[in-house]
N, C-alpha and C positions, 0 to 999 in steps of 0.2 A: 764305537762303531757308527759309521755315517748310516746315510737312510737308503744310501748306493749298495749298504752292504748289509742287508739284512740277515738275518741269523733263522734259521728254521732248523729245530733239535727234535726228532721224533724217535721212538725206538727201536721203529723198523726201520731207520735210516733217511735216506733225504730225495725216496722216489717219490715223484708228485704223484703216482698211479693208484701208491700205496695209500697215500692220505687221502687221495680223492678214494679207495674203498674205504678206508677208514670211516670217512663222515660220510658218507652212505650208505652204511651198515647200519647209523644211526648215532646221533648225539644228542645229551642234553646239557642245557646253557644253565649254569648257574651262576649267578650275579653276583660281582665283587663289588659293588659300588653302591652310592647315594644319587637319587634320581636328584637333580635341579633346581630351587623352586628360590623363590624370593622371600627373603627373611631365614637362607638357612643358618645352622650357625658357621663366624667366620673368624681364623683369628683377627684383631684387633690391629695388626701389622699388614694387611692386605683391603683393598675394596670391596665388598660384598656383592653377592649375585642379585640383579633387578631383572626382570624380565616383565616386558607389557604390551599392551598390545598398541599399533599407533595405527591400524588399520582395521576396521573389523568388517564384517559382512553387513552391507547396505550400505557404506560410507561412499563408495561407487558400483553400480550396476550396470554390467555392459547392456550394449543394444538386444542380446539374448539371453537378458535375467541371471547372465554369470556375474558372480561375486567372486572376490576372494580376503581374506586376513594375512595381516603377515606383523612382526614381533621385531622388538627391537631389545636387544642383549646385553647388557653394560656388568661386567664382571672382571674381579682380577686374575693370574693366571695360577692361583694357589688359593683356589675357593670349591668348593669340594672336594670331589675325587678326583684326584689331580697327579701329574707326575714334575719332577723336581729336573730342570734343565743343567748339564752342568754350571751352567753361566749364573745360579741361583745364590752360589755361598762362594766367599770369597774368605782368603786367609791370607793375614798380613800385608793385602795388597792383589793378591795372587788367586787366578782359579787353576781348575785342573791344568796339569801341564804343563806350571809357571806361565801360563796366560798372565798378562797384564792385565787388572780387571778395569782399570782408567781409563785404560788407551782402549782396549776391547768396548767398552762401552758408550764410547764419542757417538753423536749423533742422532742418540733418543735409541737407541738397540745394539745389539752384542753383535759384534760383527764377527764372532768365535763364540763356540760352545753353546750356539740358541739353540731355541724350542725345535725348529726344523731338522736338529741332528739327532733328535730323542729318537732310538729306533724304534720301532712297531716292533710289539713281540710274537711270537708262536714259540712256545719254548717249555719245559718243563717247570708245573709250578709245586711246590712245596707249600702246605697250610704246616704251621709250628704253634700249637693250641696250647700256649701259656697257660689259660686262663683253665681249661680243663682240665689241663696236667696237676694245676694245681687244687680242682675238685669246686671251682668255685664258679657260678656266671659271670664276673670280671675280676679284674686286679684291683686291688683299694690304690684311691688317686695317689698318687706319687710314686709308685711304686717303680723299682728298676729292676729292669728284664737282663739277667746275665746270662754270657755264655753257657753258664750251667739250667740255668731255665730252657734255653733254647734246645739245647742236647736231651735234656729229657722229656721235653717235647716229641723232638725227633724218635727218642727211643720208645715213648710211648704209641707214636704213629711207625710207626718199625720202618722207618724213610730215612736214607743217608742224603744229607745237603751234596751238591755238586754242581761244579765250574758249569755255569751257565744257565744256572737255577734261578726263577725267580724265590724270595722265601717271602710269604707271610706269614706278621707276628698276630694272632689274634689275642687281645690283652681283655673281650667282650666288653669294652669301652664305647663302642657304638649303639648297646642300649642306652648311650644316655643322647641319642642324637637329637630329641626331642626336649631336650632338656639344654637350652645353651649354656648357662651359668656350668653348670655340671660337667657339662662335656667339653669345654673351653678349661676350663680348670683354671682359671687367674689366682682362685682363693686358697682353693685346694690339693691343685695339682692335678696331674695325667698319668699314666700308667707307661712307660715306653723305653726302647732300648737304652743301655748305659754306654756310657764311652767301648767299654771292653765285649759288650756284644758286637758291636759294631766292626770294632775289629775283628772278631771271632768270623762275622762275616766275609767282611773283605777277603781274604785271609783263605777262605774257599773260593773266591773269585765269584761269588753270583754275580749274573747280569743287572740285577735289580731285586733290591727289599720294599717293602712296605707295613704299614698297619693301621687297627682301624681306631687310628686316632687322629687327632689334630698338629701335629709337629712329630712325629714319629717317636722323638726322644721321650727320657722320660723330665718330665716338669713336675720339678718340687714345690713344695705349698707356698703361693707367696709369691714365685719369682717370675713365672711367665713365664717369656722365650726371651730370657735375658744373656741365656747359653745356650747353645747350639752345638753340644762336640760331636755330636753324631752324625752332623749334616757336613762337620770340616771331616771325620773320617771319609764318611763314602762318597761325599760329591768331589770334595777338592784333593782328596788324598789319593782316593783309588777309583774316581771317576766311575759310581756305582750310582747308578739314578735311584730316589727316593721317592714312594709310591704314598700318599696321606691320604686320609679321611676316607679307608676303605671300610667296607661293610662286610661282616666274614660269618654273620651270624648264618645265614643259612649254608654256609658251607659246612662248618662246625657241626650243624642241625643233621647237615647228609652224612656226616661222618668223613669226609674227602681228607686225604692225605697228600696225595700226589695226584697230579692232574695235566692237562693240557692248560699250558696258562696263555690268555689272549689279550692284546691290549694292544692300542692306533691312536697314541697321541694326536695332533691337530698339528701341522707344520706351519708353526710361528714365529714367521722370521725376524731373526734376534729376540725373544723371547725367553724370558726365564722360567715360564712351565707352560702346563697345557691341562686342561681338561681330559677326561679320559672316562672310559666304558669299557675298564676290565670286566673278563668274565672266565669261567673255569666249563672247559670241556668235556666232558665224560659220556661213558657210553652210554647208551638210552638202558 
């Protein structure tokens, strides 16, 4: 889907009148994400977020005692909550579409499948609460999420997945966001889809998965992101954007199952991901 062709899924249909009563009846914003800051954790395959100041108040003073600050940003495009450009994973050569990823990539950026074509969502979101379904605050590191995990997620939130769904996995892996070593999992491992969720996914067509982990997949003890089949199923197989290092605990906390899902990448051209400020809509 280009950014010419946006997608708006509501259940009363596709009247703007509707939705403007809708969020004027009243909404409340729940946060899918991690706020910013310098020193978060990163994986070890990407540049880490700096943020500083190179202006501050007093450094110039207008003639009427106006001051102002301003910051300077230096981050990769898969460093926190972030969303996955098709142009990100490559296979045998090839991204989505049998793209050339070679020829596509001449010139310092993707001149097919960049950051700028990631769509802005408003769409139906689905929470899939692994980690409650199985009675637990997280998954133990390594752990791999299968299509049977997912489903009884679902049957425990009494919510069918469907074509144009976003789905989040919560695996409650984001209490260790405070904890690098841990939530990196180099040693350990990470909690995250398997090959065969993945297609389980696909397979319903959602418009976009995520979770609140570092790589989405699951990473066994030991190896890192040495493999990646989960990012060749949904980015290069079935051109399914991947949503990482989201934050799902207070959703989990409200009890959300299905929701209004929101999210406005940053349009980066030829870029392989974006920054992003998912949030979940529900009524007040």
């Amino acid at each position: 889907m280009t950014t010419e062709q946006q997608q708006v899924r509501t259940s009363g249909g596709t009247s703007g009148d509707g939705l403007l009563a809708a969020v004027t009846a009243g909404v409340r914003l729940v946060e899918l994400g991690h706020p910013h800051f310098t020193g978060m954790p990163c994986s070890p395959n990407h540049p880490g977020f700096r943020m500083s100041l190179i202006r501050r108040h007093g450094d110039l003073v207008r003639p009427d005692g106006g001051s102002a600050s301003n910051e300077i940003i230096v981050t990769g495009g898969h460093v926190g909550t972030h969303v996955d450009a098709l142009s990100h994973v490559s296979h045998d050569g090839l991204l989505y579409g049998g793209v050339d990823a070679a020829a596509a990539q001449t010139g310092g950026r993707f001149s097919a499948l960049g950051a700028e074509h990631i769509p802005a969502l408003l769409t139906r979101g689905v929470l899939l609460d692994v980690a409650a379904t199985h009675g637990v605050p997280h998954l133990p590191a390594g752990y791999g999420v299968t299509p049977a995990d997912l489903r009884a997620a679902a049957d425990r939130a009494n919510v069918q997945v469907g074509r144009g769904d976003v789905v989040l996995i919560r695996t409650g892996w984001a209490r260790h966001f405070d904890d690098a070593p841990t939530y990196l999992g180099q040693q350990d491992g990470v909690p995250g889809a398997t090959p065969e969720a993945a297609e389980w996914l696909a397979g319903l067509g959602v418009a976009a998965t995520g979770a609140d982990t570092t790589a989405y997949e699951q990473i066994r003890p030991g190896l890192g992101h040495s493999l990646l089949p989960a990012h060749r199923i949904l980015l290069v197989e079935a051109g399914i954007h991947i949503i990482e290092h989201l934050n799902l605990e207070a959703a989990s906390a409200d009890g959300l199952r299905d929701f209004v899902f929101v999210m406005a990448p940053l349009r980066i051209v030829g870029g392989t991901g974006s920054p992003v400020r998912p949030f979940a809509a529900v009524s007040a």
